[in-house]
C-alpha positions in Angstrom: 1.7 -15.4 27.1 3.8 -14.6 24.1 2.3 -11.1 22.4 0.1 -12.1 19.1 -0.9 -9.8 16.2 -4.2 -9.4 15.5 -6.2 -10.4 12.8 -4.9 -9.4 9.4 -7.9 -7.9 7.4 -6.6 -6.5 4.7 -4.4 -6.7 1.4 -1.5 -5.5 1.3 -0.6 -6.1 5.3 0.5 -9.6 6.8 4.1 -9.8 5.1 5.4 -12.8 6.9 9.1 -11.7 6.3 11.9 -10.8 9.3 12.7 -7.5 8.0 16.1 -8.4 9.4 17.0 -4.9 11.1 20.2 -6.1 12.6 21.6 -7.6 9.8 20.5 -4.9 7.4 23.2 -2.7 9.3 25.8 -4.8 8.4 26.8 -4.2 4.6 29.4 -7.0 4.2 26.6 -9.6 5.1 24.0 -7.9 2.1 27.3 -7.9 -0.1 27.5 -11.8 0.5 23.9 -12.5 0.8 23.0 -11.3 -2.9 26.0 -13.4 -3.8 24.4 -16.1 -1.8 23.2 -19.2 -3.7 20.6 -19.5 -0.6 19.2 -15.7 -1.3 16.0 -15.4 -3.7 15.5 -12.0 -5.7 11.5 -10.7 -7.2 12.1 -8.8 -10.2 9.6 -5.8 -10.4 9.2 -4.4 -14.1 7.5 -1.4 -14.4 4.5 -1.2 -11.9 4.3 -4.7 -12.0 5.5 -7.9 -10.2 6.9 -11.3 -11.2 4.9 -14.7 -10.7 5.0 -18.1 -11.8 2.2 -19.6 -14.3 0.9 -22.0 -12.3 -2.8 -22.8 -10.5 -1.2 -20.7 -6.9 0.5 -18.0 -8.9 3.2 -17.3 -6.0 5.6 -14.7 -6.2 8.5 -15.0 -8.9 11.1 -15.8 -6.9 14.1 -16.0 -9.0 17.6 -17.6 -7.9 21.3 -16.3 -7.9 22.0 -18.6 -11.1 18.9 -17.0 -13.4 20.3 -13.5 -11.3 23.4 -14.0 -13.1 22.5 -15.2 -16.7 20.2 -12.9 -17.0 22.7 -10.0 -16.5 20.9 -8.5 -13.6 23.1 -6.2 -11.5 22.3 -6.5 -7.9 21.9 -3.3 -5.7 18.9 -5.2 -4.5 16.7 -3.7 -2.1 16.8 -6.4 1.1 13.2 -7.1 2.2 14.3 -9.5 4.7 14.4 -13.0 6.2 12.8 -16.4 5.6 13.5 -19.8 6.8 17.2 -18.9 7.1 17.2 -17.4 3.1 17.9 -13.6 2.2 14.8 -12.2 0.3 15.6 -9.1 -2.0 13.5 -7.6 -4.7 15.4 -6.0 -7.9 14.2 -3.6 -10.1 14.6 -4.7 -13.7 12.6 -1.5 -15.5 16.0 -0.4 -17.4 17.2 -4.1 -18.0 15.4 -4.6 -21.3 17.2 -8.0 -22.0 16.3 -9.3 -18.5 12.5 -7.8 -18.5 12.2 -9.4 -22.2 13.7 -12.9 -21.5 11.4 -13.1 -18.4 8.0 -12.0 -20.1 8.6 -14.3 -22.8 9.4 -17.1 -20.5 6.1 -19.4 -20.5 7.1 -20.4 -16.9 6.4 -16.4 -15.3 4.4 -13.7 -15.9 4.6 -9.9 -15.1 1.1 -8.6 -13.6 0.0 -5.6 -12.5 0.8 -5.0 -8.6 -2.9 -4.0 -7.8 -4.4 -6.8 -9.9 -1.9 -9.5 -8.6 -4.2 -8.9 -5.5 -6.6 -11.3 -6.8 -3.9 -14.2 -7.7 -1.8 -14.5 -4.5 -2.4 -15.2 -1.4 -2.5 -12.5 1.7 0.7 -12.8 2.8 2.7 -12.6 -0.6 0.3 -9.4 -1.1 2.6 -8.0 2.1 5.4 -8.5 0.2 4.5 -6.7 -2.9 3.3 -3.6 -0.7 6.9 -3.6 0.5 8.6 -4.0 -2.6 6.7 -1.6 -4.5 6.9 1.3 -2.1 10.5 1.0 -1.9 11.3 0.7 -5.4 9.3 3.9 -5.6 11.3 5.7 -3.0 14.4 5.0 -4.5 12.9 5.7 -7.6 12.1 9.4 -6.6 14.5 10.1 -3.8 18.3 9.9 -5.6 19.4 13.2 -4.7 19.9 14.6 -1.4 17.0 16.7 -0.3 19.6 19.1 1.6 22.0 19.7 -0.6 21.2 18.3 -3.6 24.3 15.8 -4.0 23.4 12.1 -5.5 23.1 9.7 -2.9 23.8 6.1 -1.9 21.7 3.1 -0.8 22.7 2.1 2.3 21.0 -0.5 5.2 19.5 -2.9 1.8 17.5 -0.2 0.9 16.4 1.2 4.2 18.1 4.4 3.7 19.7 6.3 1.7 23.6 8.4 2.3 24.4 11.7 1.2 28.0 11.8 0.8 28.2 15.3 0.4 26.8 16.3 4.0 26.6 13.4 6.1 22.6 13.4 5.7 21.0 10.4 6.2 17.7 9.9 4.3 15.0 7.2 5.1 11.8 5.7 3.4 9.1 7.9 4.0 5.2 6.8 4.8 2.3 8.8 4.6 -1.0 8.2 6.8 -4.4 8.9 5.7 -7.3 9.1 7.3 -10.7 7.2 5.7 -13.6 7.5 7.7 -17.3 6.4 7.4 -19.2 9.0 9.3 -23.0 7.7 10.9 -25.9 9.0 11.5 -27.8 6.7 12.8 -29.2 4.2 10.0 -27.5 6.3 7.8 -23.9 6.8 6.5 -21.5 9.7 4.5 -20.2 8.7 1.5 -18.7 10.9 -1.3 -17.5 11.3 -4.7 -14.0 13.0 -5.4 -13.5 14.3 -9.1 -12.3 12.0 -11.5 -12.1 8.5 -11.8 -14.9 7.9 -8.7 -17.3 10.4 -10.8 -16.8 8.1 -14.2 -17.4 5.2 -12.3 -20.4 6.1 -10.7 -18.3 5.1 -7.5 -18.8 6.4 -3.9 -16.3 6.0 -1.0 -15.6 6.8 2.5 -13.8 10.2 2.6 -10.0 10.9 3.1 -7.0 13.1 3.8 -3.9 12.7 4.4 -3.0 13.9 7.8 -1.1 17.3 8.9 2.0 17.8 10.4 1.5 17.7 14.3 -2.1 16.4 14.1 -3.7 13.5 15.7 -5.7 11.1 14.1 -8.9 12.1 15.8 -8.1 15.9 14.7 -7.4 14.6 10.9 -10.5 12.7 10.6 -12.5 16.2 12.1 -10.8 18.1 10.0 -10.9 16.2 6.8 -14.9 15.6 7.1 -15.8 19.0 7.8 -13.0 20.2 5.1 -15.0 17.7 2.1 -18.2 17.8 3.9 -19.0 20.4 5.9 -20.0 17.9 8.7 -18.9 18.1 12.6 -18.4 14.8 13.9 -17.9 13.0 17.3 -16.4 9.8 19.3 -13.9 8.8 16.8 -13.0 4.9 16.8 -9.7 3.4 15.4 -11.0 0.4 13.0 -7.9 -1.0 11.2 -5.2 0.3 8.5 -3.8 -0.9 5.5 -0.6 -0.2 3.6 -0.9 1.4 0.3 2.2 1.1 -1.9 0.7 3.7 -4.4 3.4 5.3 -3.9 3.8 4.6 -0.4 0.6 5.6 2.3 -1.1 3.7 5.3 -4.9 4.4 5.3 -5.6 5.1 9.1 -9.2 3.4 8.9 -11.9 4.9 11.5 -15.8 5.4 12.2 -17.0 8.4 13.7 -20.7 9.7 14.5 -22.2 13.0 12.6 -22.3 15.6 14.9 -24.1 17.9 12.6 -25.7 16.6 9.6 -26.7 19.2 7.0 -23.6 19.0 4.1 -21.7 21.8 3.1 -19.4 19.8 -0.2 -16.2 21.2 -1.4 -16.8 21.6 -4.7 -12.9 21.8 -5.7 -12.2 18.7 -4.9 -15.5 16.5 -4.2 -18.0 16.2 -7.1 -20.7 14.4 -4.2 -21.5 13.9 -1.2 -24.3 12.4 0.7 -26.0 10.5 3.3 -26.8 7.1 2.3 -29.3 4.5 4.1 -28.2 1.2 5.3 -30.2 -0.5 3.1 -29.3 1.7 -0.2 -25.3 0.6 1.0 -26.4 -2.5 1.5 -27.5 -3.6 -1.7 -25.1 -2.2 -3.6 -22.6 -4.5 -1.5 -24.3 -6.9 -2.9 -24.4 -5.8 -6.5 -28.0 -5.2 -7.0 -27.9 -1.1 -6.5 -27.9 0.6 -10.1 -27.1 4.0 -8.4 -24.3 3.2 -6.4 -21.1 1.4 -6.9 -18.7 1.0 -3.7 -14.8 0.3 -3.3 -14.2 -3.3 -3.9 -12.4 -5.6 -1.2 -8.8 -4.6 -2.0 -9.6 -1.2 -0.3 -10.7 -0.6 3.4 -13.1 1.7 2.5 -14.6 -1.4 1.3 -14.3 -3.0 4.6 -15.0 -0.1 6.9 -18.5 1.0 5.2 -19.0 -3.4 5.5 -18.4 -3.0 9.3 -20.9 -0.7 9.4 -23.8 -2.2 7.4 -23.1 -5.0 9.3 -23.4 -3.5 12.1 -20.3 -5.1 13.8 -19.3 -1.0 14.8 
Protein backbone atom coordinates (compact mmCIF):
# COMPACT_ATOMS: atom_id res chain seq x y z
CA UNK A 1 0.00 0.00 0.00
CA UNK A 2 1.29 3.42 -0.99
CA UNK A 3 2.72 5.33 2.41
CA UNK A 4 -0.06 8.09 3.57
CA UNK A 5 0.51 11.05 5.89
CA UNK A 6 -1.27 11.32 8.73
CA UNK A 7 -3.92 13.46 9.78
CA UNK A 8 -3.00 17.16 9.44
CA UNK A 9 -4.09 18.91 12.79
CA UNK A 10 -2.81 21.88 12.77
CA UNK A 11 -2.27 25.52 10.99
CA UNK A 12 0.38 26.19 9.45
CA UNK A 13 1.26 22.35 8.29
CA UNK A 14 -0.41 20.54 5.22
CA UNK A 15 1.23 22.75 2.29
CA UNK A 16 0.09 20.76 -0.61
CA UNK A 17 3.04 22.02 -2.84
CA UNK A 18 6.00 19.62 -4.58
CA UNK A 19 8.81 21.51 -3.10
CA UNK A 20 10.48 20.57 -6.34
CA UNK A 21 13.99 19.44 -4.91
CA UNK A 22 15.31 18.37 -8.17
CA UNK A 23 14.49 21.06 -10.19
CA UNK A 24 15.32 23.59 -7.54
CA UNK A 25 19.08 22.48 -8.37
CA UNK A 26 18.86 23.46 -11.70
CA UNK A 27 19.17 27.43 -11.96
CA UNK A 28 18.46 27.86 -15.76
CA UNK A 29 14.97 26.19 -15.15
CA UNK A 30 14.08 28.95 -11.97
CA UNK A 31 15.60 31.56 -14.47
CA UNK A 32 12.87 30.49 -17.14
CA UNK A 33 10.18 29.51 -14.73
CA UNK A 34 9.83 33.19 -13.11
CA UNK A 35 9.81 34.21 -16.73
CA UNK A 36 7.18 31.59 -17.29
CA UNK A 37 3.69 32.90 -18.22
CA UNK A 38 2.50 29.38 -16.42
CA UNK A 39 4.50 30.45 -12.99
CA UNK A 40 2.26 32.33 -10.17
CA UNK A 41 4.11 34.62 -7.64
CA UNK A 42 2.48 35.71 -3.67
CA UNK A 43 3.65 39.07 -2.91
CA UNK A 44 4.41 39.30 0.94
CA UNK A 45 4.54 42.99 2.27
CA UNK A 46 5.68 43.50 5.51
CA UNK A 47 4.54 40.64 7.86
CA UNK A 48 1.75 40.18 5.81
CA UNK A 49 0.36 38.19 2.85
CA UNK A 50 -1.63 38.86 -0.26
CA UNK A 51 -5.34 37.57 -0.91
CA UNK A 52 -8.08 38.18 -3.02
CA UNK A 53 -11.49 39.99 -1.65
CA UNK A 54 -13.73 37.43 -2.23
CA UNK A 55 -16.12 35.01 0.12
CA UNK A 56 -12.85 32.07 0.10
CA UNK A 57 -10.19 34.62 0.44
CA UNK A 58 -7.37 32.39 -1.32
CA UNK A 59 -3.99 33.28 -1.55
CA UNK A 60 -3.08 36.29 -3.93
CA UNK A 61 -1.61 34.67 -6.53
CA UNK A 62 -0.42 37.08 -8.94
CA UNK A 63 0.69 36.32 -12.74
CA UNK A 64 3.88 37.11 -14.84
CA UNK A 65 1.89 40.02 -16.63
CA UNK A 66 0.80 41.98 -13.18
CA UNK A 67 4.74 40.70 -12.13
CA UNK A 68 5.89 42.86 -14.82
CA UNK A 69 3.66 46.01 -14.84
CA UNK A 70 4.00 46.35 -11.50
CA UNK A 71 7.84 46.61 -11.69
CA UNK A 72 8.46 43.71 -9.46
CA UNK A 73 11.98 42.37 -9.83
CA UNK A 74 11.99 38.69 -9.48
CA UNK A 75 14.73 36.89 -7.28
CA UNK A 76 11.75 35.03 -6.11
CA UNK A 77 12.02 32.56 -3.53
CA UNK A 78 10.68 29.07 -5.37
CA UNK A 79 8.20 27.31 -3.06
CA UNK A 80 7.55 24.66 -5.50
CA UNK A 81 5.24 22.77 -7.77
CA UNK A 82 1.46 22.59 -8.61
CA UNK A 83 -0.50 21.00 -11.32
CA UNK A 84 2.51 21.43 -13.60
CA UNK A 85 2.88 25.55 -12.64
CA UNK A 86 6.01 27.11 -10.79
CA UNK A 87 4.83 28.66 -7.39
CA UNK A 88 7.20 31.48 -6.04
CA UNK A 89 6.56 34.04 -3.40
CA UNK A 90 8.30 37.67 -3.73
CA UNK A 91 8.91 39.94 -1.26
CA UNK A 92 7.59 43.45 -2.16
CA UNK A 93 8.49 45.36 1.44
CA UNK A 94 10.98 47.83 -0.43
CA UNK A 95 8.76 48.13 -3.68
CA UNK A 96 6.53 50.94 -2.47
CA UNK A 97 4.91 51.50 -6.00
CA UNK A 98 4.03 47.74 -6.20
CA UNK A 99 2.97 47.39 -2.28
CA UNK A 100 0.78 50.68 -2.92
CA UNK A 101 -0.83 49.71 -6.32
CA UNK A 102 -1.82 46.26 -4.73
CA UNK A 103 -3.34 47.63 -1.30
CA UNK A 104 -5.32 50.01 -3.16
CA UNK A 105 -6.50 47.48 -5.56
CA UNK A 106 -10.22 46.66 -4.44
CA UNK A 107 -9.69 43.10 -5.95
CA UNK A 108 -6.71 42.02 -2.95
CA UNK A 109 -5.97 42.74 0.32
CA UNK A 110 -2.76 42.54 2.46
CA UNK A 111 -3.57 40.72 5.98
CA UNK A 112 -1.65 39.94 8.70
CA UNK A 113 0.11 36.27 8.30
CA UNK A 114 -1.21 35.10 11.85
CA UNK A 115 -4.73 36.50 11.33
CA UNK A 116 -4.96 35.25 7.61
CA UNK A 117 -5.30 31.89 9.67
CA UNK A 118 -8.88 32.53 10.11
CA UNK A 119 -9.62 33.35 6.27
CA UNK A 120 -7.97 30.56 4.31
CA UNK A 121 -8.20 27.31 4.23
CA UNK A 122 -5.52 24.64 5.87
CA UNK A 123 -3.62 24.02 3.23
CA UNK A 124 -2.98 27.70 1.88
CA UNK A 125 -2.04 28.25 5.71
CA UNK A 126 1.11 25.68 4.71
CA UNK A 127 1.99 27.88 2.24
CA UNK A 128 2.15 31.05 4.18
CA UNK A 129 4.30 29.14 6.97
CA UNK A 130 6.71 28.53 4.14
CA UNK A 131 6.83 31.78 2.64
CA UNK A 132 7.10 33.69 5.70
CA UNK A 133 9.95 31.72 7.22
CA UNK A 134 11.90 32.05 4.23
CA UNK A 135 11.46 35.61 3.58
CA UNK A 136 12.74 35.89 7.09
CA UNK A 137 15.82 33.93 6.61
CA UNK A 138 16.84 35.77 3.73
CA UNK A 139 15.81 38.68 5.47
CA UNK A 140 18.42 38.09 8.40
CA UNK A 141 20.96 35.88 6.76
CA UNK A 142 22.73 38.17 3.72
CA UNK A 143 26.09 37.88 4.95
CA UNK A 144 28.21 34.92 5.26
CA UNK A 145 28.28 33.72 8.89
CA UNK A 146 32.11 32.63 8.22
CA UNK A 147 33.55 35.20 6.77
CA UNK A 148 31.40 37.84 6.63
CA UNK A 149 31.31 38.33 2.68
CA UNK A 150 27.56 39.10 1.11
CA UNK A 151 26.08 36.22 -0.18
CA UNK A 152 23.90 34.83 -3.01
CA UNK A 153 20.59 32.95 -3.22
CA UNK A 154 21.04 29.98 -4.74
CA UNK A 155 18.61 26.53 -5.16
CA UNK A 156 15.15 29.23 -5.37
CA UNK A 157 15.79 30.18 -2.06
CA UNK A 158 16.91 27.07 -0.48
CA UNK A 159 20.32 28.23 0.24
CA UNK A 160 22.34 30.75 0.27
CA UNK A 161 26.45 30.99 -1.53
CA UNK A 162 29.20 32.68 -0.06
CA UNK A 163 31.39 33.63 -2.90
CA UNK A 164 34.10 34.60 -0.82
CA UNK A 165 34.78 30.93 0.79
CA UNK A 166 32.89 28.52 -0.94
CA UNK A 167 30.43 28.27 2.22
CA UNK A 168 27.23 27.05 1.61
CA UNK A 169 24.47 28.38 3.93
CA UNK A 170 20.85 26.79 4.36
CA UNK A 171 17.46 27.77 6.02
CA UNK A 172 17.64 27.06 9.45
CA UNK A 173 14.59 25.57 11.84
CA UNK A 174 14.38 25.57 15.30
CA UNK A 175 12.37 22.83 17.47
CA UNK A 176 10.67 23.54 20.58
CA UNK A 177 9.37 21.49 22.93
CA UNK A 178 5.53 22.26 24.42
CA UNK A 179 4.45 19.93 26.86
CA UNK A 180 1.24 19.48 29.07
CA UNK A 181 2.55 17.73 32.08
CA UNK A 182 -0.44 15.43 34.18
CA UNK A 183 -1.09 14.53 37.29
CA UNK A 184 -3.77 12.72 37.33
CA UNK A 185 -7.03 14.84 36.97
CA UNK A 186 -4.86 17.60 36.96
CA UNK A 187 -2.54 19.45 34.50
CA UNK A 188 0.67 22.18 34.48
CA UNK A 189 0.07 25.16 32.95
CA UNK A 190 2.13 28.49 33.24
CA UNK A 191 2.41 32.03 32.64
CA UNK A 192 5.65 33.48 30.97
CA UNK A 193 6.16 37.39 31.53
CA UNK A 194 4.68 39.58 29.26
CA UNK A 195 2.00 39.37 26.88
CA UNK A 196 0.56 35.89 28.59
CA UNK A 197 0.61 37.88 32.09
CA UNK A 198 -1.56 40.94 30.40
CA UNK A 199 -3.79 38.58 28.95
CA UNK A 200 -4.56 36.73 31.86
CA UNK A 201 -3.43 33.77 29.44
CA UNK A 202 -1.98 30.39 30.64
CA UNK A 203 -0.18 27.80 28.32
CA UNK A 204 1.59 24.62 28.19
CA UNK A 205 5.31 25.27 28.90
CA UNK A 206 8.21 25.43 26.28
CA UNK A 207 11.85 25.58 25.31
CA UNK A 208 13.61 25.44 22.58
CA UNK A 209 15.73 22.34 22.50
CA UNK A 210 19.74 22.08 23.13
CA UNK A 211 22.28 21.11 20.97
CA UNK A 212 22.75 17.27 21.21
CA UNK A 213 19.48 16.70 23.21
CA UNK A 214 16.61 14.46 22.56
CA UNK A 215 13.25 15.40 22.74
CA UNK A 216 12.48 13.45 25.80
CA UNK A 217 15.64 15.17 27.58
CA UNK A 218 14.29 18.79 26.28
CA UNK A 219 10.87 18.38 27.55
CA UNK A 220 12.63 17.05 31.28
CA UNK A 221 14.68 19.65 31.20
CA UNK A 222 12.53 22.52 30.14
CA UNK A 223 9.74 21.53 32.92
CA UNK A 224 12.01 21.15 35.69
CA UNK A 225 13.99 24.38 34.36
CA UNK A 226 10.26 26.67 34.51
CA UNK A 227 8.76 24.42 37.00
CA UNK A 228 10.71 22.77 39.11
CA UNK A 229 8.79 19.45 38.34
CA UNK A 230 10.39 15.85 37.47
CA UNK A 231 8.44 14.16 34.99
CA UNK A 232 8.01 10.71 33.35
CA UNK A 233 6.90 8.55 30.11
CA UNK A 234 7.09 11.21 27.61
CA UNK A 235 4.61 10.76 24.52
CA UNK A 236 5.19 12.44 21.07
CA UNK A 237 1.57 14.16 20.27
CA UNK A 238 1.99 16.19 16.96
CA UNK A 239 4.15 19.39 15.77
CA UNK A 240 3.38 22.35 14.07
CA UNK A 241 5.49 24.86 12.02
CA UNK A 242 5.83 28.23 13.28
CA UNK A 243 6.99 30.77 10.81
CA UNK A 244 7.61 33.40 13.66
CA UNK A 245 10.58 33.55 12.58
CA UNK A 246 10.99 30.11 11.70
CA UNK A 247 10.37 27.12 14.76
CA UNK A 248 8.53 23.70 14.78
CA UNK A 249 6.81 23.19 18.18
CA UNK A 250 7.66 19.50 19.00
CA UNK A 251 4.17 18.87 20.79
CA UNK A 252 4.20 16.12 23.73
CA UNK A 253 2.36 14.92 27.14
CA UNK A 254 4.26 13.65 29.92
CA UNK A 255 3.16 12.54 33.57
CA UNK A 256 4.48 14.66 36.80
CA UNK A 257 6.89 12.71 38.46
CA UNK A 258 7.12 15.01 41.40
CA UNK A 259 4.51 17.58 41.99
CA UNK A 260 5.37 20.33 44.34
CA UNK A 261 6.43 23.61 41.91
CA UNK A 262 9.58 25.28 42.27
CA UNK A 263 8.72 28.59 39.30
CA UNK A 264 11.56 30.41 37.68
CA UNK A 265 10.73 33.65 38.52
CA UNK A 266 13.02 35.23 35.59
CA UNK A 267 11.26 34.05 33.07
CA UNK A 268 7.67 32.62 34.30
CA UNK A 269 5.37 34.95 36.16
CA UNK A 270 2.99 31.55 37.08
CA UNK A 271 2.78 28.36 37.27
CA UNK A 272 0.23 25.90 38.49
CA UNK A 273 -1.68 22.78 38.54
CA UNK A 274 -4.94 23.15 37.09
CA UNK A 275 -8.13 20.60 37.35
CA UNK A 276 -9.75 19.20 34.47
CA UNK A 277 -12.72 20.83 34.99
CA UNK A 278 -11.19 24.40 35.81
CA UNK A 279 -9.31 23.78 31.93
CA UNK A 280 -12.28 22.67 30.81
CA UNK A 281 -14.51 25.46 31.15
CA UNK A 282 -12.39 27.87 30.17
CA UNK A 283 -12.17 25.87 26.69
CA UNK A 284 -15.33 26.66 26.60
CA UNK A 285 -15.30 30.31 27.50
CA UNK A 286 -17.14 30.34 30.71
CA UNK A 287 -13.82 30.43 33.10
CA UNK A 288 -13.20 34.24 34.29
CA UNK A 289 -9.73 33.15 35.72
CA UNK A 290 -8.29 31.53 33.04
CA UNK A 291 -7.83 32.19 29.44
CA UNK A 292 -6.01 29.34 27.18
CA UNK A 293 -4.13 29.52 23.60
CA UNK A 294 -6.63 29.62 20.94
CA UNK A 295 -6.76 26.95 18.06
CA UNK A 296 -4.04 28.45 15.86
CA UNK A 297 -1.56 27.17 18.56
CA UNK A 298 -0.93 23.45 19.69
CA UNK A 299 -0.82 24.29 23.05
CA UNK A 300 -4.42 24.81 22.32
CA UNK A 301 -4.71 21.33 20.96
CA UNK A 302 -2.46 19.40 23.28
CA UNK A 303 -4.11 20.66 26.69
CA UNK A 304 -7.76 19.73 24.37
CA UNK A 305 -6.21 16.12 24.04
CA UNK A 306 -5.92 15.98 27.45
CA UNK A 307 -9.26 17.35 28.78
CA UNK A 308 -10.65 15.10 26.48
CA UNK A 309 -9.07 12.54 27.52
CA UNK A 310 -8.10 11.19 24.08
CA UNK A 311 -4.10 10.88 25.85
Amino acid sequence: MPNELPPITHIYAGNPLDRGDQERRDEGWLRDRALDATSKFLPLWENTVLVTNTPDHDLGWIGLDDVQRLGIEVEGIFLGLRDGAAHFTVDITRNQPASEALRTDEAWSFEDTRGVTDLISLADSGIVAQARAQVNWHNRHGYCAVCGHPTEMRRGGHMRFCTNCNTQHFPRTDPVVITVVADGDRCLLGQSRGRLQAMNRYSALAGFMDQGESIEEAVAREIKEESGIQVKNVRYHSSQPWPFPSTLMIGCHADAATTEIHMDTGEMSDVRWFTREDVASAMAGTNENLALPGPIAIAHHLIKAWVTGEV
